[in-house]
Backbone atoms as SQL, in Angstrom:
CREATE TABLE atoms (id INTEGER PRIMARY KEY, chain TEXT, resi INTEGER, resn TEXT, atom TEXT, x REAL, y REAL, z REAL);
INSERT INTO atoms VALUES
  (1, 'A', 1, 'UNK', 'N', 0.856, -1.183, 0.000),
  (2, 'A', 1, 'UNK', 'CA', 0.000, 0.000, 0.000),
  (3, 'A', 1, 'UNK', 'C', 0.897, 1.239, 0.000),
  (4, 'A', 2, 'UNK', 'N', 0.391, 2.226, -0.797),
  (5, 'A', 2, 'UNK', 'CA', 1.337, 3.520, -0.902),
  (6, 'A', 2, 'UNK', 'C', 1.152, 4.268, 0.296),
  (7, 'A', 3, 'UNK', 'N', 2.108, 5.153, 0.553),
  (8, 'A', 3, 'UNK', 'CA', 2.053, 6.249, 1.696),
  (9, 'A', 3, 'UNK', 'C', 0.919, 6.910, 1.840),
  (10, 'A', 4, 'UNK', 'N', 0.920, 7.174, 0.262),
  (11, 'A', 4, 'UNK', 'CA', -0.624, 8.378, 0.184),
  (12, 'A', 4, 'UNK', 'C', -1.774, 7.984, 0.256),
  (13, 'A', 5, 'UNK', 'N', -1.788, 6.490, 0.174),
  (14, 'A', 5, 'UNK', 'CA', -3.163, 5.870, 0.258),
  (15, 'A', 5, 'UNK', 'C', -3.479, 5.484, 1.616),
  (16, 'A', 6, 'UNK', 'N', -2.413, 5.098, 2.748),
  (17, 'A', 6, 'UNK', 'CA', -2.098, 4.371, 3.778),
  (18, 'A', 6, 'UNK', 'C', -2.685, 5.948, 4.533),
  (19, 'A', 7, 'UNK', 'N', -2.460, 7.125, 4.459),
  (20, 'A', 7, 'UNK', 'CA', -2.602, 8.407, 4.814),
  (21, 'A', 7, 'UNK', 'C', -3.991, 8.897, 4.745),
  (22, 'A', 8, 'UNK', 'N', -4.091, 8.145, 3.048),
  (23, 'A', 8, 'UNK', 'CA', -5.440, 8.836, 3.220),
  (24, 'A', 8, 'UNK', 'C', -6.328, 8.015, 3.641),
  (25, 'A', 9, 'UNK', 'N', -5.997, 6.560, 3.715),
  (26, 'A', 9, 'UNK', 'CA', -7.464, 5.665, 5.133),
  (27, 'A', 9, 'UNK', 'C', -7.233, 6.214, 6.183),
  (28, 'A', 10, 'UNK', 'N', -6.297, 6.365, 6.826),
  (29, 'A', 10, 'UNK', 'CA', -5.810, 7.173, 8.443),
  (30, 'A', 10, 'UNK', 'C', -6.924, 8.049, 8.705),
  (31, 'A', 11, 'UNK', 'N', -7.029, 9.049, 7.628),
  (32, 'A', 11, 'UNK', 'CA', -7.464, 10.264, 7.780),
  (33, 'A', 11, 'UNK', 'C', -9.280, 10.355, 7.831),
  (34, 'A', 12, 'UNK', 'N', -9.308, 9.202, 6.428),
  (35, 'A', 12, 'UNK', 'CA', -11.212, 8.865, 6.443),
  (36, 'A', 12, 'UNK', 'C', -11.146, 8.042, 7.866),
  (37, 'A', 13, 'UNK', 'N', -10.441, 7.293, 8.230),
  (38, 'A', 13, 'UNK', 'CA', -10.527, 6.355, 9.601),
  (39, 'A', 13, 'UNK', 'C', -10.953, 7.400, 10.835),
  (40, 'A', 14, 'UNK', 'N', -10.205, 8.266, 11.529),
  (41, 'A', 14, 'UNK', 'CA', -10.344, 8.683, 11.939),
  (42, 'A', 14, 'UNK', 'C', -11.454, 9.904, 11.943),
  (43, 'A', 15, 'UNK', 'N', -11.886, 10.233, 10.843),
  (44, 'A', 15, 'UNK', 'CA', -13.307, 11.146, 10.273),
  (45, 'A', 15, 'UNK', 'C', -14.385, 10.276, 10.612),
  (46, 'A', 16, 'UNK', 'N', -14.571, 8.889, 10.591),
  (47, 'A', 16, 'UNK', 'CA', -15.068, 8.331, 10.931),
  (48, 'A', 16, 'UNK', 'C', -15.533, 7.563, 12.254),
  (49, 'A', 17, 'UNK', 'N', -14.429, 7.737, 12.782),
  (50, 'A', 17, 'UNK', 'CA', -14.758, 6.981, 14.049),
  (51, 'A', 17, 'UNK', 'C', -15.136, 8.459, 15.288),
  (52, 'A', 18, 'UNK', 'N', -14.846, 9.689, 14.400),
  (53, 'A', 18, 'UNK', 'CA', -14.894, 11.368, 15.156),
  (54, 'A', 18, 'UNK', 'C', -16.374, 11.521, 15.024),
  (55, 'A', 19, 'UNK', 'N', -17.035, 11.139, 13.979),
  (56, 'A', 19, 'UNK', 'CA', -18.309, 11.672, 13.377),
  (57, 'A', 19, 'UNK', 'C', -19.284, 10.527, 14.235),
  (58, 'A', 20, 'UNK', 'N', -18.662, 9.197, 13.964),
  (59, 'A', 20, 'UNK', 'CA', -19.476, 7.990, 14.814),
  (60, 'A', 20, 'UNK', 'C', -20.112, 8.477, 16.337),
  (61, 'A', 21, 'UNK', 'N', -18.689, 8.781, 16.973),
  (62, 'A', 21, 'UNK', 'CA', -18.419, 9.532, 19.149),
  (63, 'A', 21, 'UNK', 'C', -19.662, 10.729, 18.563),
  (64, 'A', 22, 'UNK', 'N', -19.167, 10.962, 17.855),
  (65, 'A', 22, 'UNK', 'CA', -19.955, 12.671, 18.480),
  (66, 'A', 22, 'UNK', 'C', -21.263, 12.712, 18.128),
  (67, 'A', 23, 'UNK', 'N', -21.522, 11.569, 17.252),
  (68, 'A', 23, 'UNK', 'CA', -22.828, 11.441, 16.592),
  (69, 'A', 23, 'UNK', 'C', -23.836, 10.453, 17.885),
  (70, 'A', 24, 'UNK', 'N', -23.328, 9.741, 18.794),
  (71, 'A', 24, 'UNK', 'CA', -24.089, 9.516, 19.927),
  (72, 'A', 24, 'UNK', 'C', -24.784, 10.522, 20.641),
  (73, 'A', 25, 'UNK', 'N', -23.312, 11.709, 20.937),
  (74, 'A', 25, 'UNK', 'CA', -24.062, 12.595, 21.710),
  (75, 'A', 25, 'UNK', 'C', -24.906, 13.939, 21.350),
  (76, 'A', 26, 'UNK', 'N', -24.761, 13.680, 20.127),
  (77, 'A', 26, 'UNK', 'CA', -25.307, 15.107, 19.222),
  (78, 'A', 26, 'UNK', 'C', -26.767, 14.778, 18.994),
  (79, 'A', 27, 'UNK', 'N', -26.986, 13.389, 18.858),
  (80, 'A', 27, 'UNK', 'CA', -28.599, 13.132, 17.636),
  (81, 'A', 27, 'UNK', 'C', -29.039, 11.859, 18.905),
  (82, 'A', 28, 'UNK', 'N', -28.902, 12.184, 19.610),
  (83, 'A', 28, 'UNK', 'CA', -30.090, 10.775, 20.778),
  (84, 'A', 28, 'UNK', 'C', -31.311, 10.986, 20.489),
  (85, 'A', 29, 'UNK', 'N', -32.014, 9.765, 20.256),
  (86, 'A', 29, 'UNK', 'CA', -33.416, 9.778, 20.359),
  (87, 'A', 29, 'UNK', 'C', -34.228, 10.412, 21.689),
  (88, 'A', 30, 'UNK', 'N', -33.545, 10.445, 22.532),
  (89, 'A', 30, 'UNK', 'CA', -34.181, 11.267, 24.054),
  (90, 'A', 30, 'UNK', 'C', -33.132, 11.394, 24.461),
  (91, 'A', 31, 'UNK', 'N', -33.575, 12.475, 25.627),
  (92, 'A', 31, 'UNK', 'CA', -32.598, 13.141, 26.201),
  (93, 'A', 31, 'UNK', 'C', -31.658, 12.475, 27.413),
  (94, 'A', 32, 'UNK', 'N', -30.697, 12.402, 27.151),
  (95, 'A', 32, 'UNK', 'CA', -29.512, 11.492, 28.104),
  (96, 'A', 32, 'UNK', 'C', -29.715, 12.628, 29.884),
  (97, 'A', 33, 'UNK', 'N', -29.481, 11.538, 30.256),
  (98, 'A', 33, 'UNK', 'CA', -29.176, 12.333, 31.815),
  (99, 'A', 33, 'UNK', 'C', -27.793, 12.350, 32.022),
  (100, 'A', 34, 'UNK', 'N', -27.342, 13.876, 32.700),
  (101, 'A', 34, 'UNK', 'CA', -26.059, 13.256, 33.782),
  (102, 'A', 34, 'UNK', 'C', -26.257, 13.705, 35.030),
  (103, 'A', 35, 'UNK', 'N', -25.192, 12.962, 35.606),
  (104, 'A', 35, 'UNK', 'CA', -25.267, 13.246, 37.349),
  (105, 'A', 35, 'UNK', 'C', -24.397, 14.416, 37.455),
  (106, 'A', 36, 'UNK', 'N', -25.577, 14.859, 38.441),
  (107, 'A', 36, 'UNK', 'CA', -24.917, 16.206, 38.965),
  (108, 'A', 36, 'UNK', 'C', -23.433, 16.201, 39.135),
  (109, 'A', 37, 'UNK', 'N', -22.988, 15.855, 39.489),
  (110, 'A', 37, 'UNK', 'CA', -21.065, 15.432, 39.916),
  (111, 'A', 37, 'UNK', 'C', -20.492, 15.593, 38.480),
  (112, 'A', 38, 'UNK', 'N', -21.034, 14.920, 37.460),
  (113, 'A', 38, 'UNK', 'CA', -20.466, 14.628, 36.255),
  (114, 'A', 38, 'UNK', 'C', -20.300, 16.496, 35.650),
  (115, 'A', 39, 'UNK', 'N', -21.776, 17.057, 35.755),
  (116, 'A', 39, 'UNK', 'CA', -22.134, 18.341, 35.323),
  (117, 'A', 39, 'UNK', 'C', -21.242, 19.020, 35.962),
  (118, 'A', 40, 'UNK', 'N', -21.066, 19.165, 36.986),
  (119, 'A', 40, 'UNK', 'CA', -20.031, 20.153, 37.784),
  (120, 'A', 40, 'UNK', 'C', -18.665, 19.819, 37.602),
  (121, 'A', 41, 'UNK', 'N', -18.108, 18.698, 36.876),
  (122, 'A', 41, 'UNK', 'CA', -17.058, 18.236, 36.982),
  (123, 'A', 41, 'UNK', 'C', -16.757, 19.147, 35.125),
  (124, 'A', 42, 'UNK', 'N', -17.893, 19.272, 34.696),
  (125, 'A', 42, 'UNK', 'CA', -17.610, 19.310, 33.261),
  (126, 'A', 42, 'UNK', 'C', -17.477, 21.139, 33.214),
  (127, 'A', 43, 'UNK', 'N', -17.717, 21.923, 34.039),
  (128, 'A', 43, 'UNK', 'CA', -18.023, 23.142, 34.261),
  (129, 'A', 43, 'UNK', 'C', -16.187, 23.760, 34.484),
  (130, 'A', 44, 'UNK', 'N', -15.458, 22.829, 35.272),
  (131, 'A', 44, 'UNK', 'CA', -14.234, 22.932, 35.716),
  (132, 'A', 44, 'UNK', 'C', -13.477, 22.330, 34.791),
  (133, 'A', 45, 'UNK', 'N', -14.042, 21.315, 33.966),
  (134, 'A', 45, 'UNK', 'CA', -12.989, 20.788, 32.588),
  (135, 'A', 45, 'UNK', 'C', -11.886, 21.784, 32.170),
  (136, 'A', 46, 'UNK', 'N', -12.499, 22.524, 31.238),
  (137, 'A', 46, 'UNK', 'CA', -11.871, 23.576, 30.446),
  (138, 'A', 46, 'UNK', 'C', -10.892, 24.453, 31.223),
  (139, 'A', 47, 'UNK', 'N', -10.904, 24.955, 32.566),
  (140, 'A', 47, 'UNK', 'CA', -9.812, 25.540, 33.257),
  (141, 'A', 47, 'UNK', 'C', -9.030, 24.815, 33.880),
  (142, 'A', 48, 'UNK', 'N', -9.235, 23.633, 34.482),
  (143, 'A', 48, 'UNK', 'CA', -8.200, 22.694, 34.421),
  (144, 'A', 48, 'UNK', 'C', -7.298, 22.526, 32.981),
  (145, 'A', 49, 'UNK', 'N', -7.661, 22.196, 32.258),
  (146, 'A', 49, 'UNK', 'CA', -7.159, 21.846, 31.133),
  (147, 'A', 49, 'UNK', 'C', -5.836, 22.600, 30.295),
  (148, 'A', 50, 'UNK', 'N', -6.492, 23.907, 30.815),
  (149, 'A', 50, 'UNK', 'CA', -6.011, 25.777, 30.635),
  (150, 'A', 50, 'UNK', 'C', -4.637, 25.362, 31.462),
  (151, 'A', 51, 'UNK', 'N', -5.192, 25.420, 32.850),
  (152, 'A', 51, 'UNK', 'CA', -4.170, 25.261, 33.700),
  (153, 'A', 51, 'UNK', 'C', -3.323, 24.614, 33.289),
  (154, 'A', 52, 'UNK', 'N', -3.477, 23.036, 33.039),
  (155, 'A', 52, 'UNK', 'CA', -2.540, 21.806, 32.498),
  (156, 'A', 52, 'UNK', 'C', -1.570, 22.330, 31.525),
  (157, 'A', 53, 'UNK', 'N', -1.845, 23.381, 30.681),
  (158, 'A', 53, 'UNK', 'CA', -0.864, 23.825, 29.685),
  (159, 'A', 53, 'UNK', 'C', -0.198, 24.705, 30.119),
  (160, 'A', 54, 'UNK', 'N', -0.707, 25.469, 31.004),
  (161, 'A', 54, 'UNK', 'CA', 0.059, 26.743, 30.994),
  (162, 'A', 54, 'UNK', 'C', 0.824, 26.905, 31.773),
  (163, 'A', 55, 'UNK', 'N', 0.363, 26.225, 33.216),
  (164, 'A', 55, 'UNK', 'CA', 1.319, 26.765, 34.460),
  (165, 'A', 55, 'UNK', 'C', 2.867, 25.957, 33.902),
  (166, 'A', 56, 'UNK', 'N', 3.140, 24.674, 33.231),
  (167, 'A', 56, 'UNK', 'CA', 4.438, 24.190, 33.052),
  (168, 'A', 56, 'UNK', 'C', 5.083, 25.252, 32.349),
  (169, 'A', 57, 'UNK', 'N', 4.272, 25.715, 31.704),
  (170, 'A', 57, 'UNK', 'CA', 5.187, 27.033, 30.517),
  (171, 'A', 57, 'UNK', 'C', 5.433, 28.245, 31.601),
  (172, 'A', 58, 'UNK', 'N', 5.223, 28.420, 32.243),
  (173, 'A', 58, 'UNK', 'CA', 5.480, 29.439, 33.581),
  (174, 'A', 58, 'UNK', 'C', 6.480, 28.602, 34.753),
  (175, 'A', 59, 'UNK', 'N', 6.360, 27.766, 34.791),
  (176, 'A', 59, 'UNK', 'CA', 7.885, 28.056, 35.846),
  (177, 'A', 59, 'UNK', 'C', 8.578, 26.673, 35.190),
  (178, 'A', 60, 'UNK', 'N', 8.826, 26.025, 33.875),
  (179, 'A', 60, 'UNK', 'CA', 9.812, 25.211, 33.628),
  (180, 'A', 60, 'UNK', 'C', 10.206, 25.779, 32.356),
  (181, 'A', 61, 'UNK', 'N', 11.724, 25.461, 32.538),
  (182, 'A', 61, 'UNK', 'CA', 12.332, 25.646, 31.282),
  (183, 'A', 61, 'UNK', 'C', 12.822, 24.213, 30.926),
  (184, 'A', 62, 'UNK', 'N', 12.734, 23.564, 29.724),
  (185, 'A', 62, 'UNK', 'CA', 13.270, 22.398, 29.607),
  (186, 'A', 62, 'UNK', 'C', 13.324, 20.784, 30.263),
  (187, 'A', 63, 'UNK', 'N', 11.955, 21.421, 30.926),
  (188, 'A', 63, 'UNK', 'CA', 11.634, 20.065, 32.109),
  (189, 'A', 63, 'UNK', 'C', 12.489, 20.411, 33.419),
  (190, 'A', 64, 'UNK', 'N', 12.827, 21.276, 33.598),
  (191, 'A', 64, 'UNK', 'CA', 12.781, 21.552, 34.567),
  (192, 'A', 64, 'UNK', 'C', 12.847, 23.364, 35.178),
  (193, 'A', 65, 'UNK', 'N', 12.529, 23.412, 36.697),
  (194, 'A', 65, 'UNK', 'CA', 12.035, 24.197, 37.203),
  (195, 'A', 65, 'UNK', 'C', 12.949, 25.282, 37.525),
  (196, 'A', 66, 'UNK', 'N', 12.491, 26.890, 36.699),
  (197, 'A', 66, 'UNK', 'CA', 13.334, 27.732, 37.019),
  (198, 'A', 66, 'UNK', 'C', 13.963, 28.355, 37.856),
  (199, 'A', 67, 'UNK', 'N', 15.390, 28.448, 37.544),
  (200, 'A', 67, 'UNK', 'CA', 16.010, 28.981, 39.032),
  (201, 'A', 67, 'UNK', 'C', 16.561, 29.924, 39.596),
  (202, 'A', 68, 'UNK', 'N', 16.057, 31.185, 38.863),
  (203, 'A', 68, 'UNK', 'CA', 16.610, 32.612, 38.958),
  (204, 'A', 68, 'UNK', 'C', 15.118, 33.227, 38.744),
  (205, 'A', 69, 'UNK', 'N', 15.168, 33.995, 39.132),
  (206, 'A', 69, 'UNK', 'CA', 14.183, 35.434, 39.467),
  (207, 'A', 69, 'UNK', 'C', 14.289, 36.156, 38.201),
  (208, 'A', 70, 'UNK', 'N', 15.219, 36.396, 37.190),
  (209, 'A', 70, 'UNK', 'CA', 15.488, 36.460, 36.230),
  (210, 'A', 70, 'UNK', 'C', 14.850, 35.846, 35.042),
  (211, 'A', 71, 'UNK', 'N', 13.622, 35.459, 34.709),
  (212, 'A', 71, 'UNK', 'CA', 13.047, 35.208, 33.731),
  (213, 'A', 71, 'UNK', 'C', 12.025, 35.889, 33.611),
  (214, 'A', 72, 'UNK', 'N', 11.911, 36.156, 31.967),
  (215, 'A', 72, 'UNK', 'CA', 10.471, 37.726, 32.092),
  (216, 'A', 72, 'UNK', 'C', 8.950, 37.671, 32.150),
  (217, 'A', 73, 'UNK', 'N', 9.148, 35.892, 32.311),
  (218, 'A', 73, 'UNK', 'CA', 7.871, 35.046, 32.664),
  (219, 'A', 73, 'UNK', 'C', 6.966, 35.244, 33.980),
  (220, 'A', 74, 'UNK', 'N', 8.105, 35.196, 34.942),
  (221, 'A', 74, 'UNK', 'CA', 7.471, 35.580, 36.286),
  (222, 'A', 74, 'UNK', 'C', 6.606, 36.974, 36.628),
  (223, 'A', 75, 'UNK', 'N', 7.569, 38.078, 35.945),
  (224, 'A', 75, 'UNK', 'CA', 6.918, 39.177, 36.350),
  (225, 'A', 75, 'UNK', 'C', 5.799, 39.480, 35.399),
  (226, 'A', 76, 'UNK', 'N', 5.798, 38.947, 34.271),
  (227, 'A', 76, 'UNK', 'CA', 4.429, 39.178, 33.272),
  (228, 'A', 76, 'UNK', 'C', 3.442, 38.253, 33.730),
  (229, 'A', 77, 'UNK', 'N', 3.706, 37.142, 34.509),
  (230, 'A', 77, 'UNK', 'CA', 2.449, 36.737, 35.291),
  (231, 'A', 77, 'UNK', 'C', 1.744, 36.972, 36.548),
  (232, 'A', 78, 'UNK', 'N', 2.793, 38.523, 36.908),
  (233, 'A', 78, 'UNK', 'CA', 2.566, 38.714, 37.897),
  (234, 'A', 78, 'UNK', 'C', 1.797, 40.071, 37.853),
  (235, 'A', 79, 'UNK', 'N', 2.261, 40.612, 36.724),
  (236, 'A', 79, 'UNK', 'CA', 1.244, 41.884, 35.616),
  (237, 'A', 79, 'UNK', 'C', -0.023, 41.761, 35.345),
  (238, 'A', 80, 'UNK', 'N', -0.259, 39.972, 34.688),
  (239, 'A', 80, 'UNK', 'CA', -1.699, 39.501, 34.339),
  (240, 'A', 80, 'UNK', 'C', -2.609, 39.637, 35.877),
  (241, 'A', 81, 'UNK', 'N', -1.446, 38.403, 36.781),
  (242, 'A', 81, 'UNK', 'CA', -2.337, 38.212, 37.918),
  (243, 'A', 81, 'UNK', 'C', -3.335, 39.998, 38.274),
  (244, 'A', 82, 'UNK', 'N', -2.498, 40.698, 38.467),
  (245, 'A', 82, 'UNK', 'CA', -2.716, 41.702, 39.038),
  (246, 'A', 82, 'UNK', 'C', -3.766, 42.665, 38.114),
  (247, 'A', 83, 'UNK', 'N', -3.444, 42.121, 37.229),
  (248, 'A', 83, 'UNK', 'CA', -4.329, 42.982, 36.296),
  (249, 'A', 83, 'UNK', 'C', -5.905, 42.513, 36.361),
  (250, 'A', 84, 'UNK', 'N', -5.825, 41.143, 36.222),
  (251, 'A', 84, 'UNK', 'CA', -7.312, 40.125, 36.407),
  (252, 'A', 84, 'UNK', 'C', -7.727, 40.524, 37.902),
  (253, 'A', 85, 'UNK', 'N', -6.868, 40.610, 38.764),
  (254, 'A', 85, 'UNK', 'CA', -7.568, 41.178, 40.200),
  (255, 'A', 85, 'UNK', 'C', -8.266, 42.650, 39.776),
  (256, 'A', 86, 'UNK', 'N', -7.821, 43.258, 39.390),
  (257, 'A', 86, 'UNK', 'CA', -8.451, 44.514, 39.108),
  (258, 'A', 86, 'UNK', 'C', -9.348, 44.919, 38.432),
  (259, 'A', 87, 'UNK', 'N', -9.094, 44.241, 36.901),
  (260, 'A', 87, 'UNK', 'CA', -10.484, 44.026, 36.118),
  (261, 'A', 87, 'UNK', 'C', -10.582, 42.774, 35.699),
  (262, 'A', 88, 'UNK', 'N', -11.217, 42.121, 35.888),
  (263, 'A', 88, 'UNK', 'CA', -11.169, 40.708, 35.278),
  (264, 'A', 88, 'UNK', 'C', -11.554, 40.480, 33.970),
  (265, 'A', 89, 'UNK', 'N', -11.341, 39.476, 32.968),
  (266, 'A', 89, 'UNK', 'CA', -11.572, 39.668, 31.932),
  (267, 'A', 89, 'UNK', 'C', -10.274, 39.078, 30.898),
  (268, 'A', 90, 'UNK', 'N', -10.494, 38.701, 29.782),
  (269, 'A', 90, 'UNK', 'CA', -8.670, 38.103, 29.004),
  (270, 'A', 90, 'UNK', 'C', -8.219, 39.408, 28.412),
  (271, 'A', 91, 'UNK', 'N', -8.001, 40.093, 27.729),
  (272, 'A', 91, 'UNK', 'CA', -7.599, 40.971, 26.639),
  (273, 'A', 91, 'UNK', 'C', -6.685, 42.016, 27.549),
  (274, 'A', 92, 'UNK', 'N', -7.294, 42.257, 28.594),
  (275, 'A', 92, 'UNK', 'CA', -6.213, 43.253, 29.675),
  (276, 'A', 92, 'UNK', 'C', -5.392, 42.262, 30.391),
  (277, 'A', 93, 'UNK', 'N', -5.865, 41.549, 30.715),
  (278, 'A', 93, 'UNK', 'CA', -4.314, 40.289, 31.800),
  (279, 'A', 93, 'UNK', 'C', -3.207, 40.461, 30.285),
  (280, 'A', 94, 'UNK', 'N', -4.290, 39.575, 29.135),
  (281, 'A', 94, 'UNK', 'CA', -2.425, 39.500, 28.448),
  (282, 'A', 94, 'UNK', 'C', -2.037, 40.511, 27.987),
  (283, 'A', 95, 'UNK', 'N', -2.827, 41.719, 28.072),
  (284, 'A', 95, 'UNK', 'CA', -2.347, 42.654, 27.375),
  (285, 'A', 95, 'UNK', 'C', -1.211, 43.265, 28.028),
  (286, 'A', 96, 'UNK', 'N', -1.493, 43.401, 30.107),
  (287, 'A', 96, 'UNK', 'CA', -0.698, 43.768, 30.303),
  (288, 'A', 96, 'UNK', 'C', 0.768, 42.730, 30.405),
  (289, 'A', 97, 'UNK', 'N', 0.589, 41.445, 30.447),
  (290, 'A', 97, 'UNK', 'CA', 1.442, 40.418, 30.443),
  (291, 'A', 97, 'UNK', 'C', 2.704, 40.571, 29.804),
  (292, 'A', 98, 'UNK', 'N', 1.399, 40.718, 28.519),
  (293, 'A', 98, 'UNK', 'CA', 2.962, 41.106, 27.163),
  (294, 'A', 98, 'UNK', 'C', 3.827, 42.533, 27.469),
  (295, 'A', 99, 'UNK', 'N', 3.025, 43.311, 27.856),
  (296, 'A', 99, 'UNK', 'CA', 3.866, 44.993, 28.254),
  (297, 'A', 99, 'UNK', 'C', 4.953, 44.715, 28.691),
  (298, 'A', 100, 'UNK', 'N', 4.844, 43.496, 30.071),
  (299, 'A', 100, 'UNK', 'CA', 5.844, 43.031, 31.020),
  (300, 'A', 100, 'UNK', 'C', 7.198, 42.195, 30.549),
  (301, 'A', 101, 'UNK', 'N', 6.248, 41.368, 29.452),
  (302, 'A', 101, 'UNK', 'CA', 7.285, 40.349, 28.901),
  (303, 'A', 101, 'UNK', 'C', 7.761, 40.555, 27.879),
  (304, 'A', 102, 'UNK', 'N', 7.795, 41.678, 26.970),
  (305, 'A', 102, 'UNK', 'CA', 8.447, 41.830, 25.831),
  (306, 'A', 102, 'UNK', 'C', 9.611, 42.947, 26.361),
  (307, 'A', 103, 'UNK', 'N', 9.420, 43.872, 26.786),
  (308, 'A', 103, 'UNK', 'CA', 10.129, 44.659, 26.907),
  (309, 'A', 103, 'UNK', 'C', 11.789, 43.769, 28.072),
  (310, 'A', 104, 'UNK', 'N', 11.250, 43.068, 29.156),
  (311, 'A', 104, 'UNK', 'CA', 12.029, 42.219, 29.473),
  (312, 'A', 104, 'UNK', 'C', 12.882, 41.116, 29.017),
  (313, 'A', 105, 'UNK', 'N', 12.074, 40.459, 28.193),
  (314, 'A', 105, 'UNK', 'CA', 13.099, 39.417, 26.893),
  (315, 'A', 105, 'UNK', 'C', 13.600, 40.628, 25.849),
  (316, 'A', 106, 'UNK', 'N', 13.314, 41.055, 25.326),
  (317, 'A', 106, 'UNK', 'CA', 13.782, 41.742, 24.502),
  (318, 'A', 106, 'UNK', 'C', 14.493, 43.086, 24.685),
  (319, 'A', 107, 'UNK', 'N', 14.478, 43.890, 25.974),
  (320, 'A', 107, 'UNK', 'CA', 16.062, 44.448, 26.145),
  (321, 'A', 107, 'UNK', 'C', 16.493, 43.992, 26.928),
  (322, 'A', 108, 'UNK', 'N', 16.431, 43.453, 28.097),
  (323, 'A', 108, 'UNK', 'CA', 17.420, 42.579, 28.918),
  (324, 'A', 108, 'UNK', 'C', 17.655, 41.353, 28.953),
  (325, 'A', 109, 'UNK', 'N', 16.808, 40.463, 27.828),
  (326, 'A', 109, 'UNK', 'CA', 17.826, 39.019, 27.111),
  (327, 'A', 109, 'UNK', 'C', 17.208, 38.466, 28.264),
  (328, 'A', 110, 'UNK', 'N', 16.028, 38.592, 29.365),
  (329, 'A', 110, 'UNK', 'CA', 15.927, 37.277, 29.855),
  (330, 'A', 110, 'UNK', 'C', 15.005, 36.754, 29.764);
């Protein structure tokens, strides 16, 4: 079997088995229940998840954990934090984030 053919079942394979999952929960003949626990668990998904990506990119470099005060990471998350205390909301945390972190990587190299 060629690459391009082997690639392109992969690709219908997986279109298929995506459309199959989601097609349970999209088109039920009646309406599915969940348990409360499940619902509240699903409410916190998405910021966990947030979290899961982001906080490693904030204090590791390279798998492991930074060790100087000196990175322009810290204080631009310390710009956002402060900024989200004040007004909450995304567009001002990173806005001020980046203020913090560009001017720091980019004239003092850290």
């Amino acid at each position: 079997m060629s690459h391009d053919l082997s690639t392109a079942l992969t690709i219908l394979g997986l279109a298929a088995v995506s459309v199959i999952t989601h097609g349970f929960f999209l088109f039920p003949e009646r309406e599915v229940k969940i348990p409360g626990w499940l619902q509240r668990g699903l409410k916190v998904a998405p910021l966990a998840a947030l979290a899961a990506v982001v906080a490693p990119e904030i204090v590791l470099t390279q798998g492991r954990l930074i060790d100087t005060w000196q990175d322009a990471r810290l204080p631009a998350v310390a710009a956002a934090t402060l900024w989200y205390a004040w007004r909450p909301g995304v567009l001002g945390p990173l806005l001020a984030g980046l203020a913090v972190f560009l001017p720091l990587r980019l004239a003092l190299g850290w």
